[in-house]
Every structure is written in C-alpha cells, then in structure tokens.
C-alpha positions as CSV (number, residue, x, y, z in Angstrom):
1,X,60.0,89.5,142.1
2,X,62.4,86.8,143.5
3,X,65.4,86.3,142.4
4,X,66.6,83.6,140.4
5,X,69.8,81.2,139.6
6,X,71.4,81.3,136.3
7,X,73.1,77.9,135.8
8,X,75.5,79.9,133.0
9,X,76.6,82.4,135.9
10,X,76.3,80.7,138.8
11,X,74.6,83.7,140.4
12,X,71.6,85.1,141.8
13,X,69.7,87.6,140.2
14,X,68.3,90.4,138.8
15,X,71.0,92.2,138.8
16,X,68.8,95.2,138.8
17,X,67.2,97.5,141.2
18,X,63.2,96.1,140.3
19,X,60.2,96.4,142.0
20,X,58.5,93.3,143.8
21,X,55.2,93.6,141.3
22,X,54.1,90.6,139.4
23,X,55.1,90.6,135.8
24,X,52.8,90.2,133.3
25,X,53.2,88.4,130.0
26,X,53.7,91.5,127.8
27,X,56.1,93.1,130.3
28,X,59.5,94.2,128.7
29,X,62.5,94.5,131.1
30,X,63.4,98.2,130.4
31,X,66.3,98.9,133.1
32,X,68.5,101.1,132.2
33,X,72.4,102.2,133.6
34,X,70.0,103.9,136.8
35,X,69.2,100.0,137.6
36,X,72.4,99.0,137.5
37,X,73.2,97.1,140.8
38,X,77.3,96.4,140.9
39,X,77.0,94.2,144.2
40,X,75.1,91.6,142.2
41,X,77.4,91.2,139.3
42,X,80.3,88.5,139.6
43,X,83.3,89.9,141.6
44,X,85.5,91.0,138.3
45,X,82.6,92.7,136.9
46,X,81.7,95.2,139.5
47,X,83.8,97.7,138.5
48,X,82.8,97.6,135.2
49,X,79.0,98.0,135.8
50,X,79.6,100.8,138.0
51,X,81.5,102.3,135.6
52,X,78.5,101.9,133.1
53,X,75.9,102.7,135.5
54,X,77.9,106.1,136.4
55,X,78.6,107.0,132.5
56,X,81.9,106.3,133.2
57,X,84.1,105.5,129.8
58,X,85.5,101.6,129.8
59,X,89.4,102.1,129.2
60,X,91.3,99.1,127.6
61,X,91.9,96.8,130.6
62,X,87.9,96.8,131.1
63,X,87.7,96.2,127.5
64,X,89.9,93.2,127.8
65,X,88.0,92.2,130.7
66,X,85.1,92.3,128.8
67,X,86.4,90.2,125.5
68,X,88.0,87.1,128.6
69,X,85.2,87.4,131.1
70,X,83.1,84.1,131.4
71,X,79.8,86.0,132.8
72,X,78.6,87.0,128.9
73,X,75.0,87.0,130.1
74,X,76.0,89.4,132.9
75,X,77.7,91.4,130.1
76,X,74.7,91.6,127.8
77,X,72.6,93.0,130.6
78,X,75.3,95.9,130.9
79,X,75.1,96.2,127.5
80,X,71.4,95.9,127.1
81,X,71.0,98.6,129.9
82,X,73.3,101.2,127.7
83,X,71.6,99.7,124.3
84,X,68.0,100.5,126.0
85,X,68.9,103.9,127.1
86,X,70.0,105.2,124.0
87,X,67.4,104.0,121.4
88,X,64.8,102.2,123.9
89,X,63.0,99.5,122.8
90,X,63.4,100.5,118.6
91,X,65.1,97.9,116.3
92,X,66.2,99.2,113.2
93,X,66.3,97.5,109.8
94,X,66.0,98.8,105.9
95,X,65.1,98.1,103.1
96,X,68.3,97.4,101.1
97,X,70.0,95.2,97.8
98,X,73.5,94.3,97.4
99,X,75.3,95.0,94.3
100,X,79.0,93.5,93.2
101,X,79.9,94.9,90.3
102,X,82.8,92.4,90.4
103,X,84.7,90.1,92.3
104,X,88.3,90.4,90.3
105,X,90.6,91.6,92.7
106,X,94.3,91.9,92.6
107,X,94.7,90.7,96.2
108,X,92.7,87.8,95.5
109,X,95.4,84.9,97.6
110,X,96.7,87.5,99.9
111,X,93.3,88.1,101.4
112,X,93.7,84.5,103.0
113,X,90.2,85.1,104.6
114,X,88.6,85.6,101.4
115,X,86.1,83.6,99.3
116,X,84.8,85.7,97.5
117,X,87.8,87.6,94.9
118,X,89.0,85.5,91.8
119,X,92.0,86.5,88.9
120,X,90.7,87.6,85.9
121,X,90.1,84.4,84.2
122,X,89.1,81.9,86.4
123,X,85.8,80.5,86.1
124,X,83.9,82.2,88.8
125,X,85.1,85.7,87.8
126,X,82.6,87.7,87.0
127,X,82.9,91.5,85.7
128,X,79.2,93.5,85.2
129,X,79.0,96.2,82.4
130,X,76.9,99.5,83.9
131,X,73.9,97.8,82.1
132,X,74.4,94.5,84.2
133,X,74.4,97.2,87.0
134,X,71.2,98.9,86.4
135,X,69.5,95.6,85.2
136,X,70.5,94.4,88.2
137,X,69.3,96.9,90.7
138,X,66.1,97.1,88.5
139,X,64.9,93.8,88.8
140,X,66.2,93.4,92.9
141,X,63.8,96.6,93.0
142,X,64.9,100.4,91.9
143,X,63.4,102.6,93.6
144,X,61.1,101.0,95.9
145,X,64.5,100.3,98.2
146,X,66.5,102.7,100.2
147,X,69.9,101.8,99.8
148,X,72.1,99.8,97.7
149,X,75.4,98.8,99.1
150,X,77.9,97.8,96.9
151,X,81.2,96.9,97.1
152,X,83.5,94.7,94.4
153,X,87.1,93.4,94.2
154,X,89.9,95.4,93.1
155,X,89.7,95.5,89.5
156,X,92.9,95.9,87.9
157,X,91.8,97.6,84.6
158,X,88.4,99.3,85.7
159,X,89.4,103.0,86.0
160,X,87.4,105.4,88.3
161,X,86.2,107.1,86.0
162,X,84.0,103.8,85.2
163,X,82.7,103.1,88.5
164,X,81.7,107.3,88.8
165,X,79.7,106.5,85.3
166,X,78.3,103.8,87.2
167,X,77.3,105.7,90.1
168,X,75.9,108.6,88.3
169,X,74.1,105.9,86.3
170,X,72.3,104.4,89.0
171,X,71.6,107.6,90.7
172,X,69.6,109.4,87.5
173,X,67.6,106.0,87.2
174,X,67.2,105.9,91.2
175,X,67.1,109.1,92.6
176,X,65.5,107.9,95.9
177,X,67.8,105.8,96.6
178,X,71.0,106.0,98.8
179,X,74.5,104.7,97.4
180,X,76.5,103.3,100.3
181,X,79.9,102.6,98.2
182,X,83.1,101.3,98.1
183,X,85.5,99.8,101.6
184,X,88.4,102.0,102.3
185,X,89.9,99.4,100.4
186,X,88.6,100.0,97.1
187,X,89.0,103.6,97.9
188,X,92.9,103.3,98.6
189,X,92.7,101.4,95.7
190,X,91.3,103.4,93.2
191,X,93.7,106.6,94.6
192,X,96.6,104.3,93.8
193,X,95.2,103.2,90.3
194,X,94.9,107.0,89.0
195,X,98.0,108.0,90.7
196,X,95.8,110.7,93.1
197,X,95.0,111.5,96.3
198,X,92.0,109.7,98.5
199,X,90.1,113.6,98.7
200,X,90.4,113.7,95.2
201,X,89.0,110.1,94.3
202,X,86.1,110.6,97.1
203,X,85.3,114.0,96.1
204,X,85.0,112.6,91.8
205,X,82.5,109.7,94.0
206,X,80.5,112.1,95.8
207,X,79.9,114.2,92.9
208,X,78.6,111.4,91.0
209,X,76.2,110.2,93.4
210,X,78.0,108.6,96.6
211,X,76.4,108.9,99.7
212,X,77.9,107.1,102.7
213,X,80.7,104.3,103.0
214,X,80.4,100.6,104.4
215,X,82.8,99.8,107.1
216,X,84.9,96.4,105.3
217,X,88.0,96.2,105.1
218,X,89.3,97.1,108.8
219,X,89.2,93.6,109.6
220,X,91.6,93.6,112.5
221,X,94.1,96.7,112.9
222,X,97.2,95.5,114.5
223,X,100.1,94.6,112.1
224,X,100.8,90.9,112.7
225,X,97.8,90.0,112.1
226,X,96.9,92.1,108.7
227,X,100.3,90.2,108.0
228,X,98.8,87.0,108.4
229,X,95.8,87.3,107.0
230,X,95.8,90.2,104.3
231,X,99.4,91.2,103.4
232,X,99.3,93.9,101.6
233,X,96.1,95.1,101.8
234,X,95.4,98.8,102.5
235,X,97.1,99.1,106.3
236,X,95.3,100.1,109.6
237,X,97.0,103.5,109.2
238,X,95.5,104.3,105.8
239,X,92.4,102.4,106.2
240,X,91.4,105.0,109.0
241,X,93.3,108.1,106.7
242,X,90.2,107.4,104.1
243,X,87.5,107.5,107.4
244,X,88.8,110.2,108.7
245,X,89.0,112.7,105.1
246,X,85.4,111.4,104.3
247,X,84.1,112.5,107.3
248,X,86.2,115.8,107.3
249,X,84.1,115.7,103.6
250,X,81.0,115.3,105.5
251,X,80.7,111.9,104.1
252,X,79.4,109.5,106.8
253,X,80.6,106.0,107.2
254,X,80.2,102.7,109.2
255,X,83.1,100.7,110.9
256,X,83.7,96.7,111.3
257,X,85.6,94.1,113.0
258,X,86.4,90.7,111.5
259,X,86.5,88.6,114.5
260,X,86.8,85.0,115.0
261,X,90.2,83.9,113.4
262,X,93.8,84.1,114.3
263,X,93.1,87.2,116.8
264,X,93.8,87.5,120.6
265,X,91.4,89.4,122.9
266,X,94.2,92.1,123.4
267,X,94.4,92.6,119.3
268,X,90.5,93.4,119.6
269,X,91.0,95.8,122.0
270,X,93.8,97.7,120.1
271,X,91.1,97.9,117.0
272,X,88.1,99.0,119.7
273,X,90.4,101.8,120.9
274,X,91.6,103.3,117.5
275,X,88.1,103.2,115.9
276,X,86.8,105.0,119.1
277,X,89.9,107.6,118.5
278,X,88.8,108.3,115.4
279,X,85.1,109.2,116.8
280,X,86.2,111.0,119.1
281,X,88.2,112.9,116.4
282,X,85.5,113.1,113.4
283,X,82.0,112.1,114.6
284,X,80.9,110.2,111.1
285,X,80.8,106.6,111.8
286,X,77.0,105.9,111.7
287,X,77.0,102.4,113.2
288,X,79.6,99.7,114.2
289,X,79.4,96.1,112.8
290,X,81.3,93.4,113.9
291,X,81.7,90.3,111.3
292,X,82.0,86.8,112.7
293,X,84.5,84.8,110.3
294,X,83.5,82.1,108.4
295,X,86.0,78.9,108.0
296,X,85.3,77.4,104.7
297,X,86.2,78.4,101.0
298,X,89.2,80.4,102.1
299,X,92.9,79.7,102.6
300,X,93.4,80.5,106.5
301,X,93.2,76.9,106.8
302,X,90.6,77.0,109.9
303,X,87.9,75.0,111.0
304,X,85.6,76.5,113.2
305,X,83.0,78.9,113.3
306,X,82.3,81.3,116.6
307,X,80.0,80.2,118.6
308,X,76.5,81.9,119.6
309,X,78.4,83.2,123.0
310,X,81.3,84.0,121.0
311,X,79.0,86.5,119.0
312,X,76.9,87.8,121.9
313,X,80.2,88.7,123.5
314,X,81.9,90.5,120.8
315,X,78.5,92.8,120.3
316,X,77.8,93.4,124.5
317,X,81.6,94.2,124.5
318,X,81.4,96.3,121.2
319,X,78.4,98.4,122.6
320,X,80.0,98.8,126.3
321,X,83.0,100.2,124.8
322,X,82.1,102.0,121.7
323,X,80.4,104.4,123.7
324,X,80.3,107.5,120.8
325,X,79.0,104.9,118.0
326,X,75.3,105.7,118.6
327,X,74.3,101.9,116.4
328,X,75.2,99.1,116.9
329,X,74.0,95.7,114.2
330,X,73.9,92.3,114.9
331,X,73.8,91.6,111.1
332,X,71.7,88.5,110.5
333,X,73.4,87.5,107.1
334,X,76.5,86.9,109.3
335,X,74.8,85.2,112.7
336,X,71.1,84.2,111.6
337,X,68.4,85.9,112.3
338,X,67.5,83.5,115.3
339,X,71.0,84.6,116.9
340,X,70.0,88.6,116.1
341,X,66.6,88.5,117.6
342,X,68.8,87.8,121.1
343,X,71.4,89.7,120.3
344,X,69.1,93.1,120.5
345,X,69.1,92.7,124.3
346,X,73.1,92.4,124.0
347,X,73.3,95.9,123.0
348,X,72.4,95.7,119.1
349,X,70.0,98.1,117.9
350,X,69.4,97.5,114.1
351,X,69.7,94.5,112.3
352,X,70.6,95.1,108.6
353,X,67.8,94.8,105.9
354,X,66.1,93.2,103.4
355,X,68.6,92.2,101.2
356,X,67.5,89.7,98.8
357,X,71.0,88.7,97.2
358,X,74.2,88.9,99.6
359,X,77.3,87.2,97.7
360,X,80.7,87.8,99.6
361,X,79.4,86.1,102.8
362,X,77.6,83.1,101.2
363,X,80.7,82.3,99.2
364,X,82.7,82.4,102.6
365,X,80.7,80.1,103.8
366,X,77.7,81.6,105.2
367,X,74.0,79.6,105.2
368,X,71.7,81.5,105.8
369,X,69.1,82.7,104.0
370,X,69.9,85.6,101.5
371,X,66.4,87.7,102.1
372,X,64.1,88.2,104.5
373,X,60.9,90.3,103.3
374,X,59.5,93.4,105.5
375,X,57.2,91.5,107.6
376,X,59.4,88.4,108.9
377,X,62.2,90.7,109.5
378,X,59.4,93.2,111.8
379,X,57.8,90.0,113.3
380,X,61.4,89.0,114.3
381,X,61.9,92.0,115.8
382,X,58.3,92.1,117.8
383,X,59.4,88.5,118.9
384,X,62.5,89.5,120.5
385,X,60.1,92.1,122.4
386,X,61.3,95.3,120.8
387,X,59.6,98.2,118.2
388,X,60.3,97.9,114.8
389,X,61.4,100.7,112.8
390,X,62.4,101.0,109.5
391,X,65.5,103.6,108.7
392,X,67.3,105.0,106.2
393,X,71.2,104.4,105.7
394,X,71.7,107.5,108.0
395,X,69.2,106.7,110.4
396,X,66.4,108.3,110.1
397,X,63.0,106.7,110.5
398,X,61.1,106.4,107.5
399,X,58.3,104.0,109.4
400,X,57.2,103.0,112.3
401,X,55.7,99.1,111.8
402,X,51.7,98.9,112.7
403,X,51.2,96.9,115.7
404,X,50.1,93.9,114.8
405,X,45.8,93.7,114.3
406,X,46.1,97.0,113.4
C-alpha cells in the first residue's frame, strides 16, 4: 500500500504499521494503538501517539495540545485506533423518546445559552399533567422503546413528590422500559425546593422508578464562564456532588460538555480533567457526550455555529483523554447524522437513538431532523463501515442488526 498525501495535513501517510496487500472494496481499516507509528505523525503530535500507542494516560498539556493542534485528521486516527480497540467495529444506538414534562424554569434569562425555558406565563410555556405524560409516551410508543429521557425546566411550584407520582406512573404502565431522569440541575433543584439533601431526593427517585441520569447541565466547569453564561445555576462543585452520591447509590449516569461558545481550549481541559477525577473516583459515568452550541434563540448574543472540524476535534480529543469513559456519542440531533457517520472513526462509538420528538435542541436552534427509524439509523451505521448494535441505556446489547440480504 503506498502511501498517500493528505492536502489537510500536509503529510504522508498511513500513519500505521500496514501491510503492502491490495485492499479490497469491503476492507475496514482496523488498526489499533499496536499500529500506531509516532515517526509518521506531525512533529507536536509524536508524543502524544506514543503515549496512546503505549497505554500511556494524556495529562493536561497533551490534552491542550489536542483541543489547538491543526492535524485533527491525524487526531481522529489516534482516536479511532483507541475507539476500535475498545468496542471494534460496533456502533451503538437505541431505541429512545424524549419527554419534557415542562419547560418553566426559574433560571429561564440566566441560562443565557438557553432556548428552550420560559416564565410561567409566557406563551410558549407549557406544563404537562401526569396524563399528558403517559399520553405522551403512549402515543411516541410505550413499551416497544427502551428508554425515555426526560428532563424539564425548573418548575417553581411542582414539588417532588409530583414528578416521583410521575415516575412511578410511567414505570407501572411501562415496565420495560428504562427512565433516564432529571440533570444534576433539576436534582439540586428539587433538594433545594423540599429543603433536603440530594441522597434523600435521589433515593424518593429511585424508589419510584429512576434508573440512570443524563449528563446536562455541566456545560463548562470553570467559574468565569458558568458566570457568563449560567449565573447561578447549580455550580461545577455541586453539579459533580450529585454524580458522585448517585453513583455511590449505584445509580449510573452520563457526562456532557457544552462546547462552542465563550470557552478557551484551557477551560475544556479543566472540565476533561475533573470529569475524569470523578471516574476515577466512582466508576458510574456510562458514556461521555459532548454538545456543540447552537447560536440562535438565545441571549449569548453569538453568531456562529462549530464547524464539522470543530466537532470532530472535540470528540477525537474527548475519546484520547477520557480514557475510563468506556462510550463515547457523537449525538446526531446535535451534528447531523451525516457528521456522526464520520465521527465513529473519530473515536465515537454510539450515536444516540431513535427519538422521534427532541424539543430543547430544536428550539436552540438545531435543524435537523427529530427521528430517524431503526433501519436508516443501522444503514447509517453500515455506511460509515461499522456493526450495528442496538443497546440498552446501560449498554447492553439487545440486537445485533441482520446483515443486509439476510
């Protein structure tokens, strides 16, 4: 195989050790940190991809490197090398529905990101009863899904008690399903609200059906910027305080990054580093997500969106140094799924589900498309020259996809 020039890099390669035989059209490059040839990788990543092809943990000056570096396809081939030897060439995806209960939230203009909260009384409020809930997850299809995520504003006059009725409710109509609930937002929240402490609110939640937490609300850790973009919003601090008691509770949880806005490179490694802290501390983030911002219907008064290499960068880098988050999702609501289908050779091994209805992106501006059924989202994934696999919130297949023919 002879080597050839890539006019983003400006260097030869393969950058892998490879064999001279002929390729054939179904061939999938399956190199793995083994491969890894340093010599071939531009000058300031060499150490770096010996570090990843030894097993060697990225501190924070690689990590910076990683977020400024200009050689993003040389990146995504470290990272594709890690993402390949831990999951191979399996994609995950679900089969999941969104529910938001409501969007009144008493931080509604200090979440300048934001499009999605409103004040009680303003016309696109909106507060479900339980039966709007179960309606709801009825018609976007009960049991035949695996998860429901939900997530809301913070309601000033809903109590916990009513979103426990609302859990238990949903679970005795849809026992097979799994209830990933509530930011560490809401949680801190509701603790607040009932004037109690965040073990006593998640135990009330588990006990009435709760099984894992999404991963909003981090955003990005270090203070000046939660000042600038969501004073007075749950802290880094307490954000992680929740993580870390639901995992001493054995409840798992994902983690997120909101990237793409008033951030430097060094404020992304800060958040990188404490969410990798924590693993190393508890072990119960499932998967890593990081969320590319979107400009419009917000009040940060921005105008652009990241770009396709901006994305590809932030997951590679994500992967390289998250190295004890075993998933990693490029999630296609946020990027499209054209954007995913590359990003699983850029270290991403899942990306998200089914869907059907997202709300909080699409009023921040996303334009994508707000479903994709079973088989687009598996031929996506063939496409992109991986397996298909459908999972359950916690990972664990449920499915293998039939080859196609079969």
């Amino acid at each position: 195989m002879k080597p050839t020039k890539s006019a983003i890099d400006g260097v030869f390669l393969p950058i892998y050790s490879r064999s001279d035989e002929p390729r054939s059209a179904s061939h999938k490059m399956t190199a793995t940190r083994a491969d890894i040839r340093p010599a071939r990788f531009p000058e300031s990543l060499r150490e770096i991809a010996a570090k990843v092809r030894d097993g060697q943990r990225l501190d924070a000056a690689d990590a910076l490197t990683c977020f400024t570096t200009p050689h993003v396809l040389h990146l995504g081939r470290l990272a594709g090398a890690v993402r390949r030897e831990l999951h191979g060439d399996i994609a995950y995806f679900n089969v999941n529905r969104h529910i938001n209960p409501t969007n009144v939230c008493v931080y509604t203009y200090d979440c300048k990101f934001c499009g999605f909260a409103a004040l009680p009384g303003e016309s696109h409020a909106w507060e479900m009863s339980h039966d709007d809930v179960y309606a709801h997850a009825a018609k976007q299809g009960g049991d035949s899904v695996t998860e429901f995520h939900i997530v809301g504003g913070l309601h000033p006059d809903l109590s916990l008690e009513w979103y426990c009725e609302m859990l238990r409710g949903l679970r005795d109509r849809f026992p097979s399903v799994h209830l990933k609930a509530f930011t560490a937002i809401e949680i801190g929240w509701f603790a607040q609200h009932e004037k109690t402490s965040i073990a006593e609110v998640l135990e009330r939640l588990r006990d009435a059906g709760l099984g894992s937490l999404p991963g909003g609300g981090a955003e990005i850790f270090h203070e000046a910027v939660r000042e600038e973009i969501c004073n007075g919003k749950l802290d880094a601090g307490e954000w992680i305080e929740v993580h870390r008691t639901a995992h001493g509770m054995g409840i798992r949880s994902n983690c997120t990054m909101l990237y793409g806005h008033v951030e430097s490179a060094e404020h992304k490694v800060d958040h990188l580093m404490r969410l990798r802290d924590l693993q190393d501390e508890t072990g119960g983030f499932n998967c890593f997500i990081p969320l590319a911002y979107h400009p419009e219907n917000n009040y940060m008064g921005l105008k652009y969106h990241t770009t396709g290499t901006e994305d590809l960068r932030h997951l590679a880098t994500s992967r390289l140094v998250l190295d004890n988050v075993a998933h990693l999702k490029a999630y296609w609501i946020m990027i499209s799924p054209k954007l995913a289908q590359v990003a699983l050779s850029f270290g991403a091994d899942d990306i998200d589900g089914t869907v059907v209805e997202e709300t909080i992106y699409h009023m921040a501006g996303a334009e994508t498309d707000q479903h994709i059924n079973r088989s687009e989202l598996e031929r996506i994934v063939r496409e992109a020259g991986f397996t298909p696999v459908e999972r359950d919130t916690l990972y664990q297949p449920i499915r293998r996809a039939e080859p196609v023919g079969a």
